[in-house]
C-alpha positions as a printed NumPy array, in Angstrom:
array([[ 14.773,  -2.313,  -6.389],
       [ 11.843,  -0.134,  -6.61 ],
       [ 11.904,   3.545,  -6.14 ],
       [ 10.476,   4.432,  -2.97 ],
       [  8.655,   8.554,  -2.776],
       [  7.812,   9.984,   0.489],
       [  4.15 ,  11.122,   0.593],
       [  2.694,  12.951,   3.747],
       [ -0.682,  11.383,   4.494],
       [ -3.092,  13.079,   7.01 ],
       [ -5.267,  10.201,   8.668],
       [ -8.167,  10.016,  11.374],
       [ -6.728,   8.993,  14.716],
       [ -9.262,   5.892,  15.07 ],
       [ -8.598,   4.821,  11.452],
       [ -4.754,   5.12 ,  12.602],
       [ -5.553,   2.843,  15.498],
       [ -6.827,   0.246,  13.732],
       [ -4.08 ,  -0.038,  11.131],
       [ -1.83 ,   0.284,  13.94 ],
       [ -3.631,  -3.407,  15.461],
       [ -4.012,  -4.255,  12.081],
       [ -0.453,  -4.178,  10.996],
       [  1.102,  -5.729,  14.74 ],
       [ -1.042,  -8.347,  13.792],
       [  0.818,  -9.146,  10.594],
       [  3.951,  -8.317,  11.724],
       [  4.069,  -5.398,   9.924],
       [  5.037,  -1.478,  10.316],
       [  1.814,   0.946,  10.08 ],
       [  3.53 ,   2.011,   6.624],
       [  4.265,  -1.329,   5.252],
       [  0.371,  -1.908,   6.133],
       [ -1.046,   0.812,   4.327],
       [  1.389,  -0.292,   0.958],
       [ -0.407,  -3.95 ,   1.734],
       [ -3.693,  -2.585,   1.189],
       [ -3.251,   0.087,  -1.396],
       [ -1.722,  -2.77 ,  -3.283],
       [ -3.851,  -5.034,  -3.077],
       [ -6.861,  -2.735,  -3.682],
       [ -5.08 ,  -1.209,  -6.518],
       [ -4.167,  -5.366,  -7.995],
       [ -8.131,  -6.554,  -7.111],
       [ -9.023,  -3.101,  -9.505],
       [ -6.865,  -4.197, -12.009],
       [ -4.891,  -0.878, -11.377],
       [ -1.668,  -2.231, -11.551],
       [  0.321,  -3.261, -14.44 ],
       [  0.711,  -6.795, -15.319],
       [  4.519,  -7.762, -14.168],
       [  4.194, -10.623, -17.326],
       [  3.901,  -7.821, -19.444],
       [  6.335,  -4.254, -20.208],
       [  4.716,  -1.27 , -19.302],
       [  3.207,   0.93 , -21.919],
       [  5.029,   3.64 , -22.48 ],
       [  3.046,   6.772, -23.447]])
């Protein structure tokens, strides 16, 4: 299983809100939502490393 790390995150209220609708929506906790999107962001960058392939290690 992956190794979760807590991180404080200070967020505007109205950008709260709307991951709040955003993630009852999907079904999804306001935390789980903002993982979603970092993710995905983070894939669509080509941020994250390819699961096909080990990590480099440095």
């Amino acid at each position: 299983m992956t190794q979760k790390k807590g991180y404080a995150l200070r967020i505007n209220a109205e950008i709260l809100a709307a991951t709040q609708r955003w993630a009852d929506d999907e079904l999804r906790s306001v935390n789980a939502q903002i993982e979603y999107v970092l993710r995905d962001a983070l894939r669509k960058a080509g941020r994250l490393p390819d699961k096909k392939k080990p990590a480099k290690k440095e």
